[in-house]
N, C-alpha and C positions, 0 to 999 in steps of 0.2 A: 780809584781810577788808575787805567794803568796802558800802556804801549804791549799791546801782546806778540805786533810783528810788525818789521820794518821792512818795506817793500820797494824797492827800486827796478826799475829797467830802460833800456834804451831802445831808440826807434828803430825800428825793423817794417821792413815792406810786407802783406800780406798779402793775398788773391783776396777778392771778397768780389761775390758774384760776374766775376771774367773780368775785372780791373786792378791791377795793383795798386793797392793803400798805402800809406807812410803814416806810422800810428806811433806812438808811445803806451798804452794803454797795458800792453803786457809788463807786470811787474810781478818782480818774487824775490820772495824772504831774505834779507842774508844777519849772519850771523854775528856782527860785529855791530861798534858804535861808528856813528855816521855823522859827519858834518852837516849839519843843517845850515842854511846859505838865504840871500833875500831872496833869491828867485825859484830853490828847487834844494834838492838834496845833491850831496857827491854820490854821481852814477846815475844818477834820474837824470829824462831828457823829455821833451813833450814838443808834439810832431807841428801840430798846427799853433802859431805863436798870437795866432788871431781869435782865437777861443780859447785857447788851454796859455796855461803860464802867467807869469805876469807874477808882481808883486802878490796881488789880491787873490791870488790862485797859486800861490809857491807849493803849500802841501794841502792834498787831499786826506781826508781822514772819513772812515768805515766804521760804524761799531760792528764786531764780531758777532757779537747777540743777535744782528740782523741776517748773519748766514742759518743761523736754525729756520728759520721765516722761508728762505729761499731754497734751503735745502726740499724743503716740502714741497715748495712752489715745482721743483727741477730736479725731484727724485734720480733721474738719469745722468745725469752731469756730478762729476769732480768739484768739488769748488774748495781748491785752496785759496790760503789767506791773502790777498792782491788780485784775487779776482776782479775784482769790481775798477778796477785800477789804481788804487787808494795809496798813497804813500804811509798812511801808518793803520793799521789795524790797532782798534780801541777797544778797553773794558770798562764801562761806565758811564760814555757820554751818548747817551743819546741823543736826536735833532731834537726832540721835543723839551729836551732837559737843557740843551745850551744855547744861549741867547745871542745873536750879531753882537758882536761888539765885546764881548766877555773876552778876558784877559788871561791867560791859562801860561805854566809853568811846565814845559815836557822836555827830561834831560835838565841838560844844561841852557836853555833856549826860552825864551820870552816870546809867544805868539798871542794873536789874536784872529776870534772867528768873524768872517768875512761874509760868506756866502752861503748856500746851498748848491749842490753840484746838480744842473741841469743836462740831463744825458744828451751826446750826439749819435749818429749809428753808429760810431768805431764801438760803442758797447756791445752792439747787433756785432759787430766783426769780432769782439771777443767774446761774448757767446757763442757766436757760430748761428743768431735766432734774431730773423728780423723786427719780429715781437719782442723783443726785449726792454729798447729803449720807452714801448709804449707802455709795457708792465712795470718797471723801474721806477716811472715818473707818477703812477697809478696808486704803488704800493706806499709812496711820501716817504721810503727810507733813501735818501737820495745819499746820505753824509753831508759833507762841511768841508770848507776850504778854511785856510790858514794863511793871513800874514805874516811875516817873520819881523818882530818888534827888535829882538836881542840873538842873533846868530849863538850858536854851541852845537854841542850834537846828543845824542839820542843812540840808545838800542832798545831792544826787546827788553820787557819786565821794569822798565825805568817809569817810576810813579809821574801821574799827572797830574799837576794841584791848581786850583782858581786863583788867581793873581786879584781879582775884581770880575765881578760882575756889573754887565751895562744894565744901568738904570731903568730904561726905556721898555725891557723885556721883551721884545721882541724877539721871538724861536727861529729857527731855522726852520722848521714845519710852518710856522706862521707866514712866512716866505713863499715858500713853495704854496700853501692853498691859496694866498692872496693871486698868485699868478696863477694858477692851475685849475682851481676847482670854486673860490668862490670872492669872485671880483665886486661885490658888492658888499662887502666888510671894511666903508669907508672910513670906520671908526680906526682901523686897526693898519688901515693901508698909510694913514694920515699920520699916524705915528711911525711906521716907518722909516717915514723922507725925514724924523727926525733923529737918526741912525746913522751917528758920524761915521762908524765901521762898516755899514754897509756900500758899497763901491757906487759911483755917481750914476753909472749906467742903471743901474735898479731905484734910485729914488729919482731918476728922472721919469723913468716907465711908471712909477706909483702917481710921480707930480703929473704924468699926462693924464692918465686914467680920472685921479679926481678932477682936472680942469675939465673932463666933458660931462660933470655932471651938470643937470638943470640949475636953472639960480634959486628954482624951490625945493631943490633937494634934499638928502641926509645931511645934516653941519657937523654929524660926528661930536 
């Protein structure tokens, strides 16, 4: 597992259908090691501080292996490495393979996965395709977000190793279908809200969801 590219940018205004946006979302490559920080990267910035950012959201991460996927999906489209907006383009972690909560070594820096990244339109604004944000969320390659445990920094080719994995096993996929696609896997939603790394805002949405079941429901 490894950092194939480090991708930063700052916010800049765009048109997106007759309105000017204030986005962060365009990031690319640079060539040097990088300070990793609690809240973001040196040079990264993120527009909207009400959805993006935050502790729980410091860095976004991509696997690579999911631009072949997309490449095919958007034959006509460029897609360099920060496309997606992702602060680190990755070789080896896929959503499916990393757990909430798992403890990872990248660089110099002590992280942990937090979330799954749930698309807004600014995706649709960096595509240039209103369909996007609905194909994105469709395809379950969403990435992962990172808390920052131990500040250092990071470049391209700098291996990534497991510190620990969370017990609970709970995926980033597992995430994303419990909201998305299949709301009645109370078994698995229930373990969840037992996911200290997962941020309070999501195990309270799992804790709503179970308290509307019937009292002769699934007990999971």
């Amino acid at each position: 597992m490894k950092i194939v590219s480090v991708n930063v940018g700052l916010t800049r205004e765009v048109d997106w259908k007759g309105e000017i946006v204030t986005t962060g979302i365009f990031k690319e490559p640079v060539n040097h090691r990088v300070p990793i920080r609690k809240l973001n990267l040196d040079g990264d910035q993120q527009a909207d501080l009400t959805v993006h950012g935050g502790e729980d959201k410091a860095i976004y991460v991509y696997p690579s292996e999911q631009y072949e996927f997309w490449r095919r999906e958007l034959p006509e489209m460029d897609l360099p490495w920060g496309m997606f907006g992702e602060n680190f383009t990755v070789e080896g972690l896929f959503e499916e393979l990393v757990n909430i909560g798992d403890r990872l070594r990248i660089g110099t820096a002590e992280v942990v996965v937090t979330q799954p990244r749930l698309p807004c339109y600014k995706l649709g604004v960096r595509f240039g395709r209103s369909d996007m944000v609905k194909r994105f969320l469709q395809s379950r390659r969403t990435g992962f977000y990172l808390r920052v445990l131990r500040e250092g920094d990071v470049a391209a080719g700098d291996a990534i190793e497991w510190i620990s994995r969370d017990p609970v096993k709970i995926s980033v996929v597992d995430i994303v279908r419990l909201y998305a696609f299949d709301r009645q896997d109370w078994k698995t939603m229930r373990r969840a809200t037992q996911v200290d790394a997962l941020p309070a805002g999501w195990r309270t949405y799992f804790a709503d969801q179970l308290a509307k079941l019937p009292a002769s429901g699934p007990n999971g």
